[in-house]
N, C-alpha and C positions, 0 to 999 in steps of 0.2 A: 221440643227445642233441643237442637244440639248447643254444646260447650264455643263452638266459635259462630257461632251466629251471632246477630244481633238479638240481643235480649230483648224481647218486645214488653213494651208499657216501661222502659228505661228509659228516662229523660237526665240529660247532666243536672247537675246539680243534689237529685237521689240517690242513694246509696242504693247498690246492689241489693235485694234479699239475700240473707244468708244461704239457702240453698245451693240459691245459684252463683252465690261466690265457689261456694267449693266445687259446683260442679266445671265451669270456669278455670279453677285452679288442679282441679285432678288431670284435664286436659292438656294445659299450661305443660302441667310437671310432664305430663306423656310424651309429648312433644319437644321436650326443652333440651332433647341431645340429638348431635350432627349427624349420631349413626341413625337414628329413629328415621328425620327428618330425608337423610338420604333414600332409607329405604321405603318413605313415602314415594319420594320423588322416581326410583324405579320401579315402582311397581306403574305408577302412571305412565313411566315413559315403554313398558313392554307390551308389547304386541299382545292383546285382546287387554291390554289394562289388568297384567296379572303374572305372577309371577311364583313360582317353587320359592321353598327356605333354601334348596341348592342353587337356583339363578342367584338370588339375592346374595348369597353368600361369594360366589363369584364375579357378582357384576361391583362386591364394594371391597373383595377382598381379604373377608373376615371368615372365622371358622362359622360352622353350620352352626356349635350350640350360643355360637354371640347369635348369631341372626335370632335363633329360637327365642332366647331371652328378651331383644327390641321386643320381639311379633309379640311375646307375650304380653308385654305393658301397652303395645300401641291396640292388640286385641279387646285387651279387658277395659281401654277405654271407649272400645266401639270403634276403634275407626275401624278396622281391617274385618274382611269376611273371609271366611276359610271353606271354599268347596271341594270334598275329595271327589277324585275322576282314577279308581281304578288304585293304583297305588301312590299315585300323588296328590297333590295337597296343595290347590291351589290358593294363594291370596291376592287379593283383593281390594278396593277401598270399598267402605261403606258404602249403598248409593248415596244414604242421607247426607254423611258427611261430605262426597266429593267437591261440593264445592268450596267448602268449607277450608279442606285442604290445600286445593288449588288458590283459592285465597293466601292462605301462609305461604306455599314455597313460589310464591311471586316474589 
């Protein structure tokens, strides 16, 4: 189970398990800022669904080690994958998560 899924055997009126509140909540927080969430949204919108820390960094703006720092919170929460090709370093969404994503930045 990914963090924005529906939680299965969740019915209203039950309370979360603790587990998966925090798991829930680590993603929340990963998620909860505009630069993160932008550079969700280009990596989905480039060509093969993927993108360098230096696209990123030019397509929002920001110096490379800001991009590094998102990638790292948005990494360690799973969403992003990282494949190198040579000397670059591509990212990625999760497969798991992509929908998950596309969800949010609707």
């Amino acid at each position: 189970m990914n963090a924005l899924s529906p939680v299965p055997g969740h019915s209203s009126g039950n309370p979360l398990a603790r587990d998966t509140a925090e798991e829930l909540a680590r993603t929340l927080r990963a998620v909860a800022d505009p630069t993160r969430l932008q550079l969700l949204s280009v990596i989905l919108g480039s060509d093969g669904e993927r993108a360098t820390i230096g696209q990123l960094a030019d397509a929002l703006g920001v110096s490379q080690p800001t991009v590094t720092h998102h990638v790292r919170i948005l990494d360690e929460d799973g969403l992003l994958v990282r494949e190198r090709e040579g000397k670059f370093i591509w990212l990625s969404i999760a497969p798991h998560r992509r929908a998950a994503v596309e969800d949010l930045l609707r």
